[in-house]
C-alpha positions as CSV (number, residue, x, y, z in Angstrom):
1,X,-17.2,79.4,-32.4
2,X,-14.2,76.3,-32.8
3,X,-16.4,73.0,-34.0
4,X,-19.5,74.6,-32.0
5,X,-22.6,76.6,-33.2
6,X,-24.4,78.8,-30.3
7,X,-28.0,80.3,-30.2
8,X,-27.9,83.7,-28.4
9,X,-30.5,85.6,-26.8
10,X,-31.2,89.2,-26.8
11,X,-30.6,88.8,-22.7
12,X,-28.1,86.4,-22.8
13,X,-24.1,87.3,-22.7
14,X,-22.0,86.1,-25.5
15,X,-18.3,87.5,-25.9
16,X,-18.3,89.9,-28.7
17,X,-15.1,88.9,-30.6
18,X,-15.1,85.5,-31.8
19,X,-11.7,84.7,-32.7
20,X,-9.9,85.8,-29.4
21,X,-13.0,84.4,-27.6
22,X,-11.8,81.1,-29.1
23,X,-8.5,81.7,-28.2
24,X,-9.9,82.3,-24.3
25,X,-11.5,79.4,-23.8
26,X,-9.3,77.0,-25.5
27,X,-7.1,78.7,-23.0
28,X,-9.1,77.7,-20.0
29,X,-9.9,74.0,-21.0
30,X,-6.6,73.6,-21.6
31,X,-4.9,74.9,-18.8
32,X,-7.8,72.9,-16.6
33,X,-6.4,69.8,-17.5
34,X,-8.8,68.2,-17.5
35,X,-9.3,64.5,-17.4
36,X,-12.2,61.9,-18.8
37,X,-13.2,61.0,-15.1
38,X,-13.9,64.6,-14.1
39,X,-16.8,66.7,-12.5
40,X,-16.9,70.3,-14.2
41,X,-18.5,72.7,-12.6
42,X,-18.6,76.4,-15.0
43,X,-20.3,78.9,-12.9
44,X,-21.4,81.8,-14.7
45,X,-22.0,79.6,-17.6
46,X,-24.4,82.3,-19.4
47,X,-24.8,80.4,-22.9
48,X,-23.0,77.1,-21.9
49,X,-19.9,77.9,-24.5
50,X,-17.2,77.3,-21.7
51,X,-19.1,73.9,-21.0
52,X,-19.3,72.5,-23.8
53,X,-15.7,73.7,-25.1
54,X,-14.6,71.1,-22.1
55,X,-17.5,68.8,-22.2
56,X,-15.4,66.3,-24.5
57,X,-12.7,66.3,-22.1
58,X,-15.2,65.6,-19.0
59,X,-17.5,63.0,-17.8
60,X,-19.9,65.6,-16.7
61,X,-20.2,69.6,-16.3
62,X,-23.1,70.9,-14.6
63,X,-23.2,74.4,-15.5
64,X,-24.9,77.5,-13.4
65,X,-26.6,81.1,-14.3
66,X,-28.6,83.8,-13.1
67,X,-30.2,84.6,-16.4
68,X,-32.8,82.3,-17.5
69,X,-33.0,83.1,-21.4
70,X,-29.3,82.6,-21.5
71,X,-30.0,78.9,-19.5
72,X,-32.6,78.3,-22.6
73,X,-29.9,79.1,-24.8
74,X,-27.5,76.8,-23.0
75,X,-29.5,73.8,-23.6
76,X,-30.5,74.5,-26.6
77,X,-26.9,75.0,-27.5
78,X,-26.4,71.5,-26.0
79,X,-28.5,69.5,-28.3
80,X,-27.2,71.7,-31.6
81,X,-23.6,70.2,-30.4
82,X,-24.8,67.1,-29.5
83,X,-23.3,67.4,-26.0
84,X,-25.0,64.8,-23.7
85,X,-23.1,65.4,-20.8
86,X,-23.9,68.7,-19.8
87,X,-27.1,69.6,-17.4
88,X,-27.5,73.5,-17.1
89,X,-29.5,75.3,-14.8
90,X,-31.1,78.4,-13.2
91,X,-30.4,80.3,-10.5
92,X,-27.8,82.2,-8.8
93,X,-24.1,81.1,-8.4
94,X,-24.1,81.6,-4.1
95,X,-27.3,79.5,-4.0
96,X,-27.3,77.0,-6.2
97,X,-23.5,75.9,-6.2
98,X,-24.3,75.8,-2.4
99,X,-27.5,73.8,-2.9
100,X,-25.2,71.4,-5.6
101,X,-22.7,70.5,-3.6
102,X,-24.3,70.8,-0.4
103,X,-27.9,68.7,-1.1
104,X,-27.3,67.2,-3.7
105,X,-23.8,65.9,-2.9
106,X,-21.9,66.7,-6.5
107,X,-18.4,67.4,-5.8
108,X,-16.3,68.6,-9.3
109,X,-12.9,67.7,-9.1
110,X,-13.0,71.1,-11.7
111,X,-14.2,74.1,-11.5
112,X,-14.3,77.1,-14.1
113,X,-15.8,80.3,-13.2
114,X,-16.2,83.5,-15.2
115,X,-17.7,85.7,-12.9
116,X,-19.1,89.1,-13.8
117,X,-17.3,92.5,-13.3
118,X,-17.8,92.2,-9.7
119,X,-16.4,89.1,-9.2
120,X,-17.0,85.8,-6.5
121,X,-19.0,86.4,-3.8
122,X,-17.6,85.2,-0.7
123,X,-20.4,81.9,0.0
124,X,-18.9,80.7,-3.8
125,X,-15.5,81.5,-2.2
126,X,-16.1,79.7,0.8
127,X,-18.0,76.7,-1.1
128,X,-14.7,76.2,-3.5
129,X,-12.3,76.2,-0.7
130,X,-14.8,73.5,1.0
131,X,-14.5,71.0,-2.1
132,X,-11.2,71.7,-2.7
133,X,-11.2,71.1,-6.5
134,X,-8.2,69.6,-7.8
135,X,-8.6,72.1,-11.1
136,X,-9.5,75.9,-10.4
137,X,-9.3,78.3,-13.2
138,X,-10.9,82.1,-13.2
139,X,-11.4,83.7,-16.1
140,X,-12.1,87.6,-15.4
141,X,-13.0,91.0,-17.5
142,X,-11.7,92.7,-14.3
143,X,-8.0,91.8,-12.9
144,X,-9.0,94.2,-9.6
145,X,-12.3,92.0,-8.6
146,X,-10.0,88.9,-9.5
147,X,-6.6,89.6,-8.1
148,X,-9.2,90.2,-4.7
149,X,-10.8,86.9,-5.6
150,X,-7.8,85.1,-5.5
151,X,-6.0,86.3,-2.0
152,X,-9.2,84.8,-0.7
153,X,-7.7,81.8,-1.6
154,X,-4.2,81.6,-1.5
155,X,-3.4,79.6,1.5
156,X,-5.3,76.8,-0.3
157,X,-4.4,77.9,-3.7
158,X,-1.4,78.3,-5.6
159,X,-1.7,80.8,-8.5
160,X,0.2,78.8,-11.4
161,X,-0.4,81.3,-13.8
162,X,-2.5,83.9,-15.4
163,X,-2.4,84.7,-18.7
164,X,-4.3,88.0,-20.6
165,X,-5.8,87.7,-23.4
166,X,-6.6,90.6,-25.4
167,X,-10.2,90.4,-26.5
168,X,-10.6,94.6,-27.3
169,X,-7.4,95.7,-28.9
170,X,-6.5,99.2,-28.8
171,X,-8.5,99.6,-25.2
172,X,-7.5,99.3,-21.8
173,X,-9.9,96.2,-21.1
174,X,-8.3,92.6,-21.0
175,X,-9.3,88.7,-20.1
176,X,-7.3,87.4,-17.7
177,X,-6.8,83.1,-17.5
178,X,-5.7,82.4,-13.7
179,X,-4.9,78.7,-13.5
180,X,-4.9,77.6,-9.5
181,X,-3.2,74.7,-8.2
182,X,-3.9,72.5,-4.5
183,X,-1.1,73.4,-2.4
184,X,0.5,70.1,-1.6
């Protein structure tokens, strides 16, 4: 997928067309902005491809997933690419983003989340609007769970933009990039 070459698990979850899949997280890296001095944080990280799409851009990303087959995957899929910047791990997204920023003190300055059909719960929602990263983008399989997501967050939040991105043609299923902004 791009430059990059992915093991995938039976368990783990892996976007099943490749060329629009490229398109979507070229997308989100890009509209991140990000910068060489930033902390990425990509919840829902599954097989780490978001994370190390950006991890040239970044100084770190520390990515986070329920599944651990797909976590093997994702460092695995880290030393294929050569990525040395990326630390992946275990567990789920309302615990351990919690336990990340709140014990161990890492604040990203970005965050990328690509939650499942059901979307953020409200502890990852509360935790984001905590930090306050400068660089919020959601990418969602579900514009209902998302469009709820982000009202949570609009008096912190400006919605810049969300884009589709078509990833089953001829269906009525859609990616949708939302790019947030601080409010100044």
């Amino acid at each position: 997928l791009g430059d990059y070459t992915f093991k995938i698990s039976p368990n783990s979850f892996y976007q099943v067309n490749p060329k629009q899949t490229e398109k979507l997280y070229n997308l989100a890296v890009e509209k991140a902005n990000l910068k060489a001095d930033d902390i990425l944080c990509d919840l829902y990280c599954g097989i780490g491809t978001i994370g190390i799409f950006a991890s040239k851009y970044v100084k770190k990303v520390y990515g986070i997933e329920i599944v651990p087959q797909a976590i093997d995957d994702a460092k695995e899929n880290a030393k294929i690419n050569n990525i040395k910047n990326a630390e992946f791990m275990v567990g789920d997204v309302e615990i351990s983003f919690d336990e990340l920023i709140n014990k161990k003190n890492i604040v990203p300055t970005a965050i990328i989340v690509d939650p499942p059909r059901k979307g953020l719960d409200d502890k990852t929602i509360q935790n984001i609007l905590k930090i306050k990263p400068e660089k919020l983008v959601y990418i969602s399989c579900n514009p209902a769970t998302m469009v709820r997501d982000l009202s949570k967050m609009e008096e912190i939040y400006n919605i810049n933009r969300i884009q589709p991105v078509d990833m089953f043609p001829f269906t009525k299923h859609v990616e949708c990039v939302a790019v947030l902004n601080l409010k100044k």
